[in-house]
C-alpha positions in Angstrom: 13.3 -24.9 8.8 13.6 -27.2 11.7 10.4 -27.1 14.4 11.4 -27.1 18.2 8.8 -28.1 20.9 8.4 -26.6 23.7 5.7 -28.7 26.9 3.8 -26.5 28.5 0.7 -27.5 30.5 -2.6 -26.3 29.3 -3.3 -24.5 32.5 -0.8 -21.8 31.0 -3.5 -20.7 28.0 -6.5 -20.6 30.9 -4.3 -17.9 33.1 -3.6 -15.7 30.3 -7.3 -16.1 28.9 -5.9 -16.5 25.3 -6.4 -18.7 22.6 -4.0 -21.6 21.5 -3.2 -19.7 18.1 -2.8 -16.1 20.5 -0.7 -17.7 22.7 1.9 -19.3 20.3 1.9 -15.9 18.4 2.5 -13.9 22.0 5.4 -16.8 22.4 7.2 -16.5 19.4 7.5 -12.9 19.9 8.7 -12.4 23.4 11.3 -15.6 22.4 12.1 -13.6 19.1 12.0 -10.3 21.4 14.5 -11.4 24.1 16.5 -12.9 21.4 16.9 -9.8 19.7 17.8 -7.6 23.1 20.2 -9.6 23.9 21.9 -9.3 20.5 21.9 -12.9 19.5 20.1 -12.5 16.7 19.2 -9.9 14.0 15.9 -7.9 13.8 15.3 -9.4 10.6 15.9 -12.4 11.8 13.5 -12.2 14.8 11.0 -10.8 12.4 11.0 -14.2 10.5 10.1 -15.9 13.6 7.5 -13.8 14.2 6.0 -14.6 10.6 5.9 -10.3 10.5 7.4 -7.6 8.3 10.7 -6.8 9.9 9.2 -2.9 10.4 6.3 -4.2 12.4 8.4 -6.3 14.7 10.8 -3.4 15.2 7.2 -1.2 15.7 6.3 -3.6 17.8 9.8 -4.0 20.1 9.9 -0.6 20.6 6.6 -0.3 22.0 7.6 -3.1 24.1 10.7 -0.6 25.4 13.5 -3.1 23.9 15.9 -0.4 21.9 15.7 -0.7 18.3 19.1 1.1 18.0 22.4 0.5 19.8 23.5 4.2 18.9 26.2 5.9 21.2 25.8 9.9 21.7 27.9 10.9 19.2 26.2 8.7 16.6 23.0 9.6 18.1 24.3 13.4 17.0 25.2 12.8 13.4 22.1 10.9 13.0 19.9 13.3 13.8 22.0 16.8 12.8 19.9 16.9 9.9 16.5 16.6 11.0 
C-alpha cells in the first residue's frame, strides 16, 4: 500500500494535548470516518485504515453518530419484524 503525507505544524499535537502516535490514530479515523459517511468507501475498507476489526470501527462510527446503516423504513421493518 502506497503512504500519503499530510504537513501539519507541530503546534496542532500541543492544542489537542495528544501524543504523536494518538494523534495519527485520531486522524486516520475521522479521515476513514468521513470517508465512510460520505459513502466513498466501504466500512471494511475504512476499518483497514484504521488498522481495527471492521466491528470496532463500525462500534466506534456509531458512537460517533455517523449511521452504520442506510436502511429505508420499510427495510427498517423487515429487519426488525422478527426481533
Amino acid at each position: 500500500m502506497g503512504v500519503i503525507h499530510i504537513d501539519l505544524p507541530e503546534s496542532v499535537l500541543v492544542s489537542t494535548g495528544q501524543s504523536r502516535e494518538e494523534f495519527v490514530q485520531d486522524a486516520k479515523f475521522f479521515l476513514a470516518l468521513k470517508l465512510f459517511e460520505l459513502g466513498r468507501i466501504s466500512s471494511g475498507r475504512a476499518a483497514e485504515i484504521c488498522e481495527t476489526p471492521r466491528i470496532e470501527f463500525l462500534l466506534r462510527a456509531g458512537r460517533a453518530g455517523v449511521p452504520v446503516a442506510d436502511l429505508d423504513a420499510e427495510e427498517m421493518d423487515r429487519e426488525f419484524a422478527d426481533a
